[in-house]
N, C-alpha and C positions, 0 to 999 in steps of 0.2 A: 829511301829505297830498301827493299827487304830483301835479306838474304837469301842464299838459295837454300839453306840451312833452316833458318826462319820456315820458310815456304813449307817445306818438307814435314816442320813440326806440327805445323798447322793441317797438314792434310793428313800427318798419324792422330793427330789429338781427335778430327771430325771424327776418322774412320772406329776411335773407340767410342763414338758417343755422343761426344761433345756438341749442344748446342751449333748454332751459327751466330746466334745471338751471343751466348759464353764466348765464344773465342773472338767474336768483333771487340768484346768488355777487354777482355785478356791481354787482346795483341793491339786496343787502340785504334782500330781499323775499323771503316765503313762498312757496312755488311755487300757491297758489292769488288770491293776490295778479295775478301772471303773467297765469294763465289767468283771470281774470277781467278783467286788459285785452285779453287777446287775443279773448275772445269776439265782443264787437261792436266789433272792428276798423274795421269800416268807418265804425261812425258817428265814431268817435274821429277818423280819418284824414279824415271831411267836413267836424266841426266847423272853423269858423271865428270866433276868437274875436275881432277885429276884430267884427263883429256883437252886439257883448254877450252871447253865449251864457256862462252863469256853471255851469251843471249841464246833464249827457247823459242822466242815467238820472229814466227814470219816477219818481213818487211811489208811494208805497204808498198803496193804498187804507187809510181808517181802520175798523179793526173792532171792533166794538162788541160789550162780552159784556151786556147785561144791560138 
């Protein structure tokens, strides 16, 4: 699991430059790994974990077959 710390570093390193390729080599991570923190960059980069924030992304709703 990567940190939120981690995360963050990752979306300052792209934002100078860096490859997606580079940083998948860097941080050992699949290139969808990557774009899947870069996607909601923002909320990654507003969180503040001082506030108890322990998870960014929605639930899934539960779907029920039957």
């Amino acid at each position: 699991m990567m940190t939120l710390e981690m995360k963050k570093e990752i979306i300052e390193t792209r934002d100078r430059g860096v490859s997606v390729t580079d940083l998948c080599r860097r941080y050992r991570q699949p290139s969808w790994t990557i774009f899947t923190i870069l996607k909601p960059k923002d909320k990654i980069l507003a969180v503040d974990p001082s506030k108890g924030m322990t998870r960014i992304t929605k639930n899934r709703p539960l779907i029920s077959y039957g």
